[in-house]
N, C-alpha and C positions, 0 to 999 in steps of 0.2 A: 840460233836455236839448232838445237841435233836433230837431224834427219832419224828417221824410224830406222833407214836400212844403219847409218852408224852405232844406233842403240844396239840392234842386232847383232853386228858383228863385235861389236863391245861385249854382250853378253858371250856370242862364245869364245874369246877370248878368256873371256873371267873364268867360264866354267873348265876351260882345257888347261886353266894353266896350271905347270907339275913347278916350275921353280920359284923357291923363296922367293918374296918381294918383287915377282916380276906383273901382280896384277899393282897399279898405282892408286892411290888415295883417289886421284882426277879420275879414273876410267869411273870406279865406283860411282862417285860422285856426277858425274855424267849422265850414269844410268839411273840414279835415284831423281839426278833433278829434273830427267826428261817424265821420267813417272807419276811425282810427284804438281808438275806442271798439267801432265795430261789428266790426273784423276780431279784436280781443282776444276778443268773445264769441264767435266763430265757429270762432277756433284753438281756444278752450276745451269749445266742442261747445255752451255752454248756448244759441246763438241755435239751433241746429238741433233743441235738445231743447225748447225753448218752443216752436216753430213745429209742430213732434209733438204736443204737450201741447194747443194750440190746436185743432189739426186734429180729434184725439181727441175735446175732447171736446166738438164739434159735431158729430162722428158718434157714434150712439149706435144701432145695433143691438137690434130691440125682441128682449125676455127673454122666452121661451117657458118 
């Protein structure tokens, strides 16, 4: 799976680049299928229920 910071730097790639054929079919495709992966978790609720889950349980409340 692509890491966020490789998406990133895939995108400014794509958007700087000045020569013919130097952005590849793979880069594109790279960056649609990590978006298109993220927005499937996100319609499904689990990206926002793992980033809860995360959050939780870094916070921890001492028990009196």
């Amino acid at each position: 799976m692509a890491t966020q910071e490789y998406i990133d730097d895939l995108i400014i790639v794509i958007e700087t680049a000045e020569d013919a054929e130097s952005v590849t079919n793979q880069m594109v495709a790279a960056v649609l299928g990590f978006l298109n992966e993220h927005l499937k978790l996100v319609s499904q609720g689990k990206e926002v229920e793992a980033e809860e889950a995360a959050r939780f349980s870094t916070y921890r409340p001492a028990c009196r």
